[in-house]
C-alpha positions in Angstrom: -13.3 6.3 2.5 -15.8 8.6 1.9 -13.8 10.9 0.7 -12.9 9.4 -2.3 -16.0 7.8 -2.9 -17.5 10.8 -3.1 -14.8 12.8 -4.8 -15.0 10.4 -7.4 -18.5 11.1 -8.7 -19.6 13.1 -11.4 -19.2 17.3 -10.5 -23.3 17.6 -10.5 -23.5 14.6 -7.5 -20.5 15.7 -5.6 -20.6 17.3 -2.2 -19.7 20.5 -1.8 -16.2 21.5 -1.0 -16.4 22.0 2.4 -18.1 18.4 3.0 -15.3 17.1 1.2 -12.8 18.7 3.1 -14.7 17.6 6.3 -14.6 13.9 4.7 -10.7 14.4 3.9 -10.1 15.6 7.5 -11.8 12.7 9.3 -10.1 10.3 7.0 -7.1 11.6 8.2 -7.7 11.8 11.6 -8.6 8.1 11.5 -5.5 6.9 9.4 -3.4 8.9 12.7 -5.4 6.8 14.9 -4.3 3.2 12.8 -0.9 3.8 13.0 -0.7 4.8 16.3 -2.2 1.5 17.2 -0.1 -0.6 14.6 2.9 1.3 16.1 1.5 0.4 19.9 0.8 -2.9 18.6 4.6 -3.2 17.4 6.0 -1.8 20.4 4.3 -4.8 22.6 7.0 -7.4 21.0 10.1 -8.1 22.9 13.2 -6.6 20.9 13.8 -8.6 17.8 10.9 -10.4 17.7 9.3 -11.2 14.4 6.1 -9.4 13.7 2.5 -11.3 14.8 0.2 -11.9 11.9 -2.1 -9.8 12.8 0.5 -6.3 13.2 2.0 -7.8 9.6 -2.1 -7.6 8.3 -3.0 -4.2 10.0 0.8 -3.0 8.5 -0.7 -4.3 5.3 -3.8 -2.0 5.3 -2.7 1.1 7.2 0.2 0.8 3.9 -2.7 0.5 1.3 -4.6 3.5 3.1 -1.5 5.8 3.3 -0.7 4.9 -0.9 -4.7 5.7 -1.2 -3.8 9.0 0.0 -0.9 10.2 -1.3 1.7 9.5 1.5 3.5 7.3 -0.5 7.1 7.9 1.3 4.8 6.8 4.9 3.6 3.5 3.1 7.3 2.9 2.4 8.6 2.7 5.5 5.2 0.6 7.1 6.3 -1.5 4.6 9.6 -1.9 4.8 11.9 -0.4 7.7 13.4 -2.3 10.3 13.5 -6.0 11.5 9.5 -5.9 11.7 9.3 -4.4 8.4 6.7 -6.6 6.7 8.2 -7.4 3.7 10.8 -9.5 6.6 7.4 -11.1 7.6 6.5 -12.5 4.1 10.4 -13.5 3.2 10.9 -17.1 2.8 14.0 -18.9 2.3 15.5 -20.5 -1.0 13.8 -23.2 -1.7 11.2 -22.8 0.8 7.4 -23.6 -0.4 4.6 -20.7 0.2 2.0 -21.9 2.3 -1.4 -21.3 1.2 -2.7 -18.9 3.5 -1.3 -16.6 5.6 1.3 -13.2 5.5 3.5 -16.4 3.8 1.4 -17.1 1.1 2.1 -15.9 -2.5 -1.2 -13.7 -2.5 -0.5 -11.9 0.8 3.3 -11.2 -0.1 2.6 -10.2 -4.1 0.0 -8.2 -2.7 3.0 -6.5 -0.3 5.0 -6.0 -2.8 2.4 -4.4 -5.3 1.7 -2.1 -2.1 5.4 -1.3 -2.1 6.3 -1.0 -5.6 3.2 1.5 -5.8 4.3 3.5 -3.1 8.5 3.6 -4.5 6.8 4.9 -7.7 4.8 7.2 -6.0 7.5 8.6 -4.0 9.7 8.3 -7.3 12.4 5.9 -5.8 12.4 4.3 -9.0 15.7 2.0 -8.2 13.8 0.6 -5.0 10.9 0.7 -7.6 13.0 -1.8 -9.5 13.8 -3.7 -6.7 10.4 -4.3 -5.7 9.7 -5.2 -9.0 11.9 -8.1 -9.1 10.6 -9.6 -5.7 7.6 -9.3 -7.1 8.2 -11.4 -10.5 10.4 -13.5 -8.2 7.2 -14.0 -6.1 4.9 -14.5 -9.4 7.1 -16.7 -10.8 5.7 -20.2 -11.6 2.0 -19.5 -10.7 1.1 -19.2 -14.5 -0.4 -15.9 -14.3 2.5 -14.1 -15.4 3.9 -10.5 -14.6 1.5 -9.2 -17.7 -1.9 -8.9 -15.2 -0.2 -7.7 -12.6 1.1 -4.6 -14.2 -1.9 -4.4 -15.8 -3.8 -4.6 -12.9 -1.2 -2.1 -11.2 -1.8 0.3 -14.9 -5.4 0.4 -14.4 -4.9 1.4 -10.4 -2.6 4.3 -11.2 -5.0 5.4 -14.4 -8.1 5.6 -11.9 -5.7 7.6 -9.6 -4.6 9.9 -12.2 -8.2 10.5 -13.0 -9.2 11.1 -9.5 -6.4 13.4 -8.9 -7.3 15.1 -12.0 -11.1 15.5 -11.0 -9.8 16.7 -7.6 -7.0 19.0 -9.1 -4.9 17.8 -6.1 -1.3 18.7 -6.1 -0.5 15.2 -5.4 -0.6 14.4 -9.2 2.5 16.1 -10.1 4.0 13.7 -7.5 2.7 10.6 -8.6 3.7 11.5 -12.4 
């Protein structure tokens, strides 16, 4: 957002306070306006249904927006409450082969799970933190890669947080530490 594109540059480039309050307040009132339509979205499907791709991709995004901004406990449950949770949607059996593409696929459901384990850690449920973390090694396992780049990969996300939060001097940073 433009929020924290622009809270992000250096003190003598940055908008003033105000505009970045005004940037932080449309952000926010756009972030209402997704989840009301993901929830609207949701509410369409006959009781019990499984969730359409496109509600499990917009899930996806509204969670990475909501971890972007600190409302980590929010991401959580977009992520993984109820029947229509999307971590349901990206389940496979025992056995069962990931497809290539899709909310199936290994990239879509690591990236779920990175999303989720970033939000437990934020909201500092670290045994659901845990749990996340072994679906996600589950998920990585046998691609090659290894769990090393993905928690680097996760490292260097929280670290550019940190410093953003730190640049800001939001309050959030005593919650994600």
């Amino acid at each position: 957002s433009a929020f924290y594109g622009a809270s992000a540059l250096p003190e003598a480039d940055r908008p003033t306070a105000d505009k970045l309050q005004g940037y932080q307040e449309t952000a926010r009132k756009m972030l209402q306006e997704a989840r009301a339509t993901v929830d609207r979205m949701d509410a369409k499907l006959p009781q019990g249904a499984p969730p359409t791709e496109d509600i499990t991709r917009a899930k996806l995004s509204l969670a990475t927006i909501l971890n972007g901004s600190g409302e980590y406990k929010q991401a959580t449950e977009v992520l993984g409450v109820g029947n229509r949770a999307v971590t349901v949607a990206v389940s496979i059996e025992p056995g069962e082969q990931r497809p290539a593409a899709g909310p199936k696929s290994r990239s879509f459901a690591s990236e779920v799970y990175r999303q989720l384990l970033w939000a437990y850690v934020g909201s500092q449920e670290t045994d659901k933190a845990q749990a996340a973390m072994k679906e996600l090694e589950r998920i990585e396992e046998g691609t090659g890669k290894g769990m090393n780049d993905v928690y680097l990969s996760l490292g260097r996300q929280l670290q550019r947080r940190v410093e953003q939060l730190t640049r800001e001097k939001s309050s959030l940073l005593g919650d994600l530490l």
